[in-house]
C-alpha positions in Angstrom: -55.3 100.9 -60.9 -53.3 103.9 -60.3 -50.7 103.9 -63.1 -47.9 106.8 -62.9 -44.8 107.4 -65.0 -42.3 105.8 -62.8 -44.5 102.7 -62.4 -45.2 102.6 -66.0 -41.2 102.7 -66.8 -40.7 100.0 -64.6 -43.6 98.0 -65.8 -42.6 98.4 -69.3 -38.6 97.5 -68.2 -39.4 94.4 -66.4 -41.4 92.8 -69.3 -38.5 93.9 -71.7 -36.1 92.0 -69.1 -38.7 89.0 -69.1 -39.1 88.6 -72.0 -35.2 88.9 -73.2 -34.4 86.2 -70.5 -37.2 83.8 -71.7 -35.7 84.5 -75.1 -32.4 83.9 -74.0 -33.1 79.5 -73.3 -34.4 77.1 -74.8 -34.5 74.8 -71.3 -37.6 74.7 -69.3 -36.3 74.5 -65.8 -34.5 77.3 -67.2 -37.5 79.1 -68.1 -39.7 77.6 -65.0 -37.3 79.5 -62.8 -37.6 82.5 -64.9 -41.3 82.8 -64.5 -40.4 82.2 -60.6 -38.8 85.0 -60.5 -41.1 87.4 -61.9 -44.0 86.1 -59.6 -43.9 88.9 -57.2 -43.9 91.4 -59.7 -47.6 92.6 -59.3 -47.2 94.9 -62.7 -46.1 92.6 -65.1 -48.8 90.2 -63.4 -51.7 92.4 -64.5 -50.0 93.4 -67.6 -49.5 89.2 -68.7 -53.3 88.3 -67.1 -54.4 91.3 -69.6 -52.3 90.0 -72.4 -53.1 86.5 -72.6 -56.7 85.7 -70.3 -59.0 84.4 -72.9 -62.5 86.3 -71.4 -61.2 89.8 -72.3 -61.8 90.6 -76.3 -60.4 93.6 -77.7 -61.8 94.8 -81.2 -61.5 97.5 -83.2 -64.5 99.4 -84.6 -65.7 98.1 -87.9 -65.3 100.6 -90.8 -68.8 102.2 -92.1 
């Protein structure tokens, strides 16, 4: 993936606006419609599937 500082921004916007607008209802449809929306956005894609897929671990070293 070839991240840059523009693409990053936007990335980084769009899950901000996501997230406020999922915030923002406590409906379903609502928040169905929501999700919807964001479908096509490839970045926030990757950057939920990375967040939230169960087969990628991420640990920290143990102290020694």
């Amino acid at each position: 993936m070839n991240w840059n500082k523009l693409d990053t921004q936007k990335t980084l916007q769009a899950v901000k606006n996501f997230s406020q607008e999922l915030q923002a209802t406590s409906s379903s449809n609502e928040k169905i419609e929501i999700i919807k929306s964001y479908s096509q956005n490839k970045w926030l894609c990757q950057v939920l599937q990375y967040v939230y897929s169960p087969c990628l671990l991420y640990t920290s070293p143990s102290p020694r």
